[in-house]
C-alpha positions as CSV (number, residue, x, y, z in Angstrom):
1,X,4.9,140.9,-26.0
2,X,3.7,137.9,-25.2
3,X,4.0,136.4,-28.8
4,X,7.8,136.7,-28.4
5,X,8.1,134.0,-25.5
6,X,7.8,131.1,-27.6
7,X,10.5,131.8,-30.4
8,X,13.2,132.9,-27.4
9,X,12.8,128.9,-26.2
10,X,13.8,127.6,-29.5
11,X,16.4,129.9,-29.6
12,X,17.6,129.0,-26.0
13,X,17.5,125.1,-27.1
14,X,19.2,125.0,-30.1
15,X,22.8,125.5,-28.5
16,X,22.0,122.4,-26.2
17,X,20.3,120.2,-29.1
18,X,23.9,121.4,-31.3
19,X,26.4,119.7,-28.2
20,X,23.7,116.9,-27.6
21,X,23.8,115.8,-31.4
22,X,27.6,116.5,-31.7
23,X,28.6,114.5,-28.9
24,X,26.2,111.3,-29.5
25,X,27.9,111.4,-32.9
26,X,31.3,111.7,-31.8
27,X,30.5,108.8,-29.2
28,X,29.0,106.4,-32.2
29,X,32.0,107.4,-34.7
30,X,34.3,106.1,-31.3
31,X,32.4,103.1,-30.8
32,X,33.0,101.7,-34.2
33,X,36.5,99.1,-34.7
34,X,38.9,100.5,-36.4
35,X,40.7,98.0,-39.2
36,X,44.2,99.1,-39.7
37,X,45.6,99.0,-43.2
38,X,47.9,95.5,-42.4
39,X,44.5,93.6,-41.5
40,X,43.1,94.3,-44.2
41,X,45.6,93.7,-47.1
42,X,46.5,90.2,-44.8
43,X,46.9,87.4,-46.7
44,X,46.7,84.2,-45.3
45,X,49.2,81.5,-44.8
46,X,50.0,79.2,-47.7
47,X,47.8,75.3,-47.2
48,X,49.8,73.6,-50.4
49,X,53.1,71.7,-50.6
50,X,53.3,72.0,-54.3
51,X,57.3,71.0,-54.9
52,X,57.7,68.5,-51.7
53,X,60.3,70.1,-50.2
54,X,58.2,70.2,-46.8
55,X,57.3,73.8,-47.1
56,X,54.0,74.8,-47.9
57,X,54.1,77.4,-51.2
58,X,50.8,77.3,-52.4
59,X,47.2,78.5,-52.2
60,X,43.6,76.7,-52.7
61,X,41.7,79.7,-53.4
62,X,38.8,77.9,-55.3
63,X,38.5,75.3,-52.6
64,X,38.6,72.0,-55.0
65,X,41.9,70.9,-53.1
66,X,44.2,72.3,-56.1
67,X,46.4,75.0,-56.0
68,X,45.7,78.4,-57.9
69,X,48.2,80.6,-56.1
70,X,52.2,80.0,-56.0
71,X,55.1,81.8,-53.7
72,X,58.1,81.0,-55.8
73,X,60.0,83.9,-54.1
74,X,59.2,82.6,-50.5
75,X,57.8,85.6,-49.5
76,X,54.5,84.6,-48.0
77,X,52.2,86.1,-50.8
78,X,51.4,84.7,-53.8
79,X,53.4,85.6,-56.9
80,X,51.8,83.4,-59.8
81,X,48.2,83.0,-60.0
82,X,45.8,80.8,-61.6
83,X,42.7,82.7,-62.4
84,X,41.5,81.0,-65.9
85,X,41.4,77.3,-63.4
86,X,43.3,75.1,-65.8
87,X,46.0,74.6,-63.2
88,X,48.8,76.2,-64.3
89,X,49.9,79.7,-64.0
90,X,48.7,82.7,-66.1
C-alpha cells in the first residue's frame, strides 16, 4: 500500500501542470503584436518627381538617387518597374 502514494501525486499534478502550461502559452501568444494585412503589404510614398509636374511619381528603390519604380496611373504604387537597372522600364 504504501508503494501506491507516489504515483497518486503525479496523477494529482498533472491537471494543474496541464492549466499552468496552457495559460502561460495563451498569455505569450497574447503578448506578441499583431501585423495586420494593410501594414504589411504598405508601400511607401513616392520620393521622385520624374515628369516635373510637381507631383512626386517615382521610387528610388536601389538608393543611387534614380528612379526604378513609376506610378503612371496615380495610384500611389508603383506600376512600371525597373529591375534589370538600366533606367528604364522592364
Amino acid at each position: 500500500m504504501h508503494s501506491n502514494q507516489p504515483s497518486k501525486r503525479p496523477r494529482r499534478l498533472t491537471p494543474y501542470l496541464i492549466t499552468v502550461g496552457l495559460g502561460l502559452s495563451v498569455a505569450a501568444h497574447a503578448a506578441e503584436p499583431e501585423l495586420s494585412d494593410d501594414k504589411k503589404s504598405e508601400i511607401p510614398a513616392p520620393t521622385i518627381d520624374t515628369d516635373g509636374d510637381g507631383l512626386v511619381d517615382a521610387w528610388d528603390r536601389r538608393g543611387d538617387g534614380q528612379a526604378d519604380a513609376w506610378d503612371t496611373d496615380g495610384d500611389g504604387q508603383p506600376d512600371l518597374l525597373d529591375d534589370n537597372g538600366d533606367g528604364k522600364p522592364d
